[in-house]
C-alpha positions in Angstrom: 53.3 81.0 -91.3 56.8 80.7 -90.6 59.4 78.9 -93.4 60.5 75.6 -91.9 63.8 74.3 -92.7 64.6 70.6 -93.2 68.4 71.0 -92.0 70.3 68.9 -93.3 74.2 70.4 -92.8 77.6 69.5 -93.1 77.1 68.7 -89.6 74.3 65.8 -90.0 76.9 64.6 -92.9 80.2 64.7 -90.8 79.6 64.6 -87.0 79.5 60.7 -85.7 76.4 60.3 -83.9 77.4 57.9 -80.5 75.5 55.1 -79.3 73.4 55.0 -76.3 70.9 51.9 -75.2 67.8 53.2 -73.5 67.1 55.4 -76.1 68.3 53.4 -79.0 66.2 50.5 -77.8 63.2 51.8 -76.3 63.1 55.2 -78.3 63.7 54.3 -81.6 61.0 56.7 -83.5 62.4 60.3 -84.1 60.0 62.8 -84.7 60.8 66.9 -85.2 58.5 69.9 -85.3 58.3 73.2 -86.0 57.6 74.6 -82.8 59.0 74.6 -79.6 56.0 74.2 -77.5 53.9 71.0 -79.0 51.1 69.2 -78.8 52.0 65.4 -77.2 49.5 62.5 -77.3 50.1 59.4 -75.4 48.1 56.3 -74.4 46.6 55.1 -71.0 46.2 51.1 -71.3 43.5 48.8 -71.4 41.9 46.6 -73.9 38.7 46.9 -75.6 36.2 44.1 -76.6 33.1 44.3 -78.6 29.9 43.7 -77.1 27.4 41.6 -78.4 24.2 42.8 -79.2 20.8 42.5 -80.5 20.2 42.1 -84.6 17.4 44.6 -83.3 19.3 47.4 -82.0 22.0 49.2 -84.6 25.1 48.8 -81.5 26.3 49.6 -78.4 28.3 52.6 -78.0 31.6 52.1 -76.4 34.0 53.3 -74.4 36.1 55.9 -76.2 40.3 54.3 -75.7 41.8 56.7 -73.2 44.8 59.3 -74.1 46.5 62.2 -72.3 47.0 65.0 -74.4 48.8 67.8 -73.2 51.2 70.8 -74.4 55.2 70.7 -73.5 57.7 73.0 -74.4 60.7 70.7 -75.4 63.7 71.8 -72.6 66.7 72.9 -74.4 69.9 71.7 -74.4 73.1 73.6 -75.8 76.6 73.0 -74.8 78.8 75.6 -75.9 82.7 76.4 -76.6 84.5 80.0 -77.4 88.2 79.6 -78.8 90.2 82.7 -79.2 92.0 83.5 -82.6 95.2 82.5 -81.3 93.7 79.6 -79.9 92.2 78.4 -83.5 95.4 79.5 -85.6 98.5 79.6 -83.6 98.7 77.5 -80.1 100.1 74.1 -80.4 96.8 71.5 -80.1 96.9 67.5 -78.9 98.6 65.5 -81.0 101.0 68.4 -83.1 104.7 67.9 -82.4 106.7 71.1 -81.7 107.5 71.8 -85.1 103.8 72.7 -86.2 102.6 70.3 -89.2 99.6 71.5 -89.5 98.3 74.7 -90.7 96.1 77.3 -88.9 93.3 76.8 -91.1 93.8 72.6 -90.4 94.1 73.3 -86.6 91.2 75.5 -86.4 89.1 72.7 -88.4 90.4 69.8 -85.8 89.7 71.8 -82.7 86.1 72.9 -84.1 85.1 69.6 -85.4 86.7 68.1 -81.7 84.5 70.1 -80.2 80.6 69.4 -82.1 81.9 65.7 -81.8 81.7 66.4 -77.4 78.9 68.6 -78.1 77.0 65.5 -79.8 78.3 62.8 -76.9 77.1 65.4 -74.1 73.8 66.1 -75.8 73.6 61.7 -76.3 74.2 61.4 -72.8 71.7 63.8 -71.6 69.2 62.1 -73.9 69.7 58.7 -72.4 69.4 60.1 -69.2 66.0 61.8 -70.1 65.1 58.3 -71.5 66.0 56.2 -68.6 63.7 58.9 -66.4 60.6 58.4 -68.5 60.8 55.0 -67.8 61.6 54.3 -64.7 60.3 57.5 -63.1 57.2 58.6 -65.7 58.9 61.9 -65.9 61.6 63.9 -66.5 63.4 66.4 -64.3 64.4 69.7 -66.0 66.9 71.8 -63.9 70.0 74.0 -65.2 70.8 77.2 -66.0 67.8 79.6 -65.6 65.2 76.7 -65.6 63.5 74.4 -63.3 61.0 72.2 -64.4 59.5 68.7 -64.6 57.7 67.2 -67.0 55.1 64.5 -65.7 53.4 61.3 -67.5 52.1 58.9 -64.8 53.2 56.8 -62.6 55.4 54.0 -63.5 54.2 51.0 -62.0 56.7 49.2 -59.3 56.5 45.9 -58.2 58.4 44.2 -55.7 59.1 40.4 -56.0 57.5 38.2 -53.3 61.0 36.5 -52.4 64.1 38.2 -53.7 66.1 36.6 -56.3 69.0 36.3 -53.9 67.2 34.0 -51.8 67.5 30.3 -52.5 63.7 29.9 -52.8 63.2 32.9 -55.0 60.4 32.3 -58.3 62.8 34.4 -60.8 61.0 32.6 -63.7 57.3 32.8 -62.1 57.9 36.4 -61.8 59.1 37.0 -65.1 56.3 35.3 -66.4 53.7 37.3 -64.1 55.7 40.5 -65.1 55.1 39.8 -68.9 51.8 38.7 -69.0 50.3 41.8 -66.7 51.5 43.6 -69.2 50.7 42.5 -72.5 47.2 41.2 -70.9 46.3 44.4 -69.7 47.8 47.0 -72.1 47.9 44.8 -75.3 51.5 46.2 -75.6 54.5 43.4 -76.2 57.4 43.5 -74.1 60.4 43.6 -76.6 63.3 44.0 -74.5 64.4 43.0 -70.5 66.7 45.1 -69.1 68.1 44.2 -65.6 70.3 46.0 -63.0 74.2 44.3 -63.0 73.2 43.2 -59.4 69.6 42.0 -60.8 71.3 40.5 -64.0 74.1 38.5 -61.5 71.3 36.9 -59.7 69.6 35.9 -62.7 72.3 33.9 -63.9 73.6 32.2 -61.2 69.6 30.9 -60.4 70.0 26.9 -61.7 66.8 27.1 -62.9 67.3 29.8 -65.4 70.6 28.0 -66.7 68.8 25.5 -68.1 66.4 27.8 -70.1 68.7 30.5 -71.4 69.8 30.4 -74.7 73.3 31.7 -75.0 73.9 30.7 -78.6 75.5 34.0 -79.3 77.9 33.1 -76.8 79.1 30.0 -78.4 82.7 29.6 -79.4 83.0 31.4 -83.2 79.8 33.3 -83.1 79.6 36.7 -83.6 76.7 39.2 -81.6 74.3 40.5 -84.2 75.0 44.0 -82.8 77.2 46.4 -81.1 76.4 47.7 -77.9 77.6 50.4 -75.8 79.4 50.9 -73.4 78.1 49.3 -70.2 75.4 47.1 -71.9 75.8 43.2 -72.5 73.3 40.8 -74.5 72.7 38.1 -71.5 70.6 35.9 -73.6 66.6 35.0 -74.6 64.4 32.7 -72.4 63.1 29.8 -74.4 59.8 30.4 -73.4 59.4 33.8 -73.8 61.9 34.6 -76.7 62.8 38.1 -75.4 66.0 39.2 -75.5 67.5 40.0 -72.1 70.3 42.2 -71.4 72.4 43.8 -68.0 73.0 47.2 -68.2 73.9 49.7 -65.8 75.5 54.1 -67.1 76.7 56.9 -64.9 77.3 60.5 -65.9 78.6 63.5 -64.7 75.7 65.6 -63.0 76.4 69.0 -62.5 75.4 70.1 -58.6 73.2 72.3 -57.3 76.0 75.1 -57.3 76.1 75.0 -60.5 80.8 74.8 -60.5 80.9 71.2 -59.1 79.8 67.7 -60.6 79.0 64.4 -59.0 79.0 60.8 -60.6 75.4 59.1 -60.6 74.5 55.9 -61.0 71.1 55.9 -63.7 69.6 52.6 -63.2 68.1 52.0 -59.7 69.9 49.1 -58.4 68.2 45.5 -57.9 65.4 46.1 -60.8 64.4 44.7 -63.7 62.9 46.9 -66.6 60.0 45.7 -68.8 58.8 48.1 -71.7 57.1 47.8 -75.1 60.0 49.6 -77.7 57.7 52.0 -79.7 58.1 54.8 -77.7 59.0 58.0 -79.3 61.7 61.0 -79.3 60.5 64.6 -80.2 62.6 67.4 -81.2 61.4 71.0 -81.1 63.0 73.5 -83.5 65.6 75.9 -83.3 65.1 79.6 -84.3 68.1 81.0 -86.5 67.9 84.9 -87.3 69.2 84.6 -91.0 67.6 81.3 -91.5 64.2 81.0 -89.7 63.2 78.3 -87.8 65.4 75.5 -88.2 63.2 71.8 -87.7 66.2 69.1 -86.7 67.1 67.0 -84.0 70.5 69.0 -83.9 71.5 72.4 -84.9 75.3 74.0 -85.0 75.9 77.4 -84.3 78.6 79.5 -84.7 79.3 83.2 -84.1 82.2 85.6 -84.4 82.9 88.3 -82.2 84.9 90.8 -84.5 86.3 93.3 -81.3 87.2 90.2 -78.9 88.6 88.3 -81.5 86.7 85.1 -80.6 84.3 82.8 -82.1 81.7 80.9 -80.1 80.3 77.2 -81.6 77.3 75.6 -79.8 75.1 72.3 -80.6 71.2 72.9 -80.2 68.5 70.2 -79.0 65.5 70.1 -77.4 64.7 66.4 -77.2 61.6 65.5 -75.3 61.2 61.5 -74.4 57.3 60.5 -74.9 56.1 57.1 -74.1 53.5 55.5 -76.2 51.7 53.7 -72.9 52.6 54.6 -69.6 50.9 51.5 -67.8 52.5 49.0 -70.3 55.9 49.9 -68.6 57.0 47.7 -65.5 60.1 48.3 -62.9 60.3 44.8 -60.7 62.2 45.2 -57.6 64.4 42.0 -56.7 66.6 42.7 -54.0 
């Protein structure tokens, strides 16, 4: 049986780790192996009650609580750099004035430790994007470089609103309501979190009704949010009622094409929805396989290597992050527009 190594690396110590939302929220249980290919275990809903039964018969046997288990080999992600020697020691880098100031053993730490920080805010990105997939979509699409794949939970359920919420009769609050208790009725799971669409979230607020129930006492004058969000979330408020915090949120990214030299920007959520999830979903890791060091169980590992005759050296972030949810029919996308 192979060693396993916690790693635990100047890199864990000294690389800033960036926010994201989706994942933070709704993925916040991290869990690394020491395999590539794993075992995953997730639930189907439905609740469970115990039958009555005679004081003349020992007890009724029940239905055993439905899971999928099924293998999946975690995809890989590794964004890479090579520098040159004169590119680490002698060019002039961002920031330097003409006159040098820095040494070539200080540039070639700035440009190296510039480059795991990107490494870690690509690899964040494509993790928020896997995230957002699972669940919306149930899955998550794997297709780069010498791979094409997809990896396939269920089906997440949709649900389109009887009368959008841009009409002047729409039931935002009835369908909310319905929304929530499907779920947590059904599944037993508790919706934690609301995350609409901007365009779903704009609707929401202007609806009179809703006004009068939100609770925006993080928004009063002097107050301070409990917590920093990224970049293209905002905390809208918590329904009286419900007391679940409801935020707007909408990312795009950089998607490379299909010919594999161009990008295009892409919008992640699906316009007009509203998301509705339990939080205690979970992130898997498989490991890495160093030569010298064996196999390597972290959510990220560095790499560097030195090519003596070219006279380069070649850094590179590991990560095979896999997105799991803990009950696929506890997760609702409502359509509103």
């Amino acid at each position: 049986m192979p060693a396993v190594i916690e790693f635990l690396g100047l890199y864990d110590q000294q690389v800033v780790k960036p926010k994201s939302f989706i994942r933070d929220k709704f993925f916040k249980t991290h869990k690394t192996h020491d395999k590539q290919k794993f075992e995953i275990e997730y639930r189907k809903g439905g609740q469970l009650v115990a039958p009555f039964v005679s004081e003349f018969i020992p007890g009724t046997e029940t239905i055993k609580r439905s899971y999928e288990s099924k293998y999946y080999m975690a995809p890989k992600v590794a964004p890479l750099r090579t520098f040159t020697g004169h590119e680490l020691f002698l060019d002039k880098i961002a920031g330097e004035t003409i006159y040098g100031g820095l040494s070539g053993e200080e540039k070639a730490a700035k440009l190296i430790g510039e480059a795991y920080a990107d490494f870690e805010d690509q690899i964040t990105r494509r993790e928020e994007a896997m995230c957002i997939e699972v669940l919306y979509k149930g899955k998550v699409v794997v297709k780069g470089e010498g791979i094409e794949d997809e990896i396939k939970y269920g089906t997440v359920k949709e649900v389109s609103v009887t009368t959008n919420w841009d009409q002047p009769n729409a039931t935002i609050l009835t369908d909310i309501e319905t929304t929530i208790t499907d779920i947590e009725s059904t599944t037993g799971q508790k919706v934690e979190y609301v995350v609409m669409e901007p365009t779903a979230a704009r609707l929401f607020l202007e609806n009179e009704k809703v006004q009068k129930l939100l609770d925006v006492r993080n928004y009063s004058l002097g107050t301070i949010a409990p917590e920093v969000l990224p970049a293209g979330a905002m905390y809208i408020g918590t329904l009286a009622p419900y007391n679940i915090p409801i935020y707007s949120y909408q990312v795009q990214h950089q998607l490379l094409k299909d010919d594999g030299k161009t990008f295009k920007v892409e919008k992640l959520i699906p316009e007009g929805t509203v998301l509705f999830a339990p939080s205690n979903n979970e992130l898997h890791y498989g490991a890495a396989i160093d030569i010298t060091k064996g196999i390597i169980q972290a959510e990220r590992v560095p790499f560097e290597d030195i090519d003596k005759k070219n006279n380069t050296k070649q850094i590179r972030t590991e990560s095979r992050p896999l997105p799991v949810p803990f009950d696929i029919d506890a997760i609702r996308v409502l359509k509103v527009k």
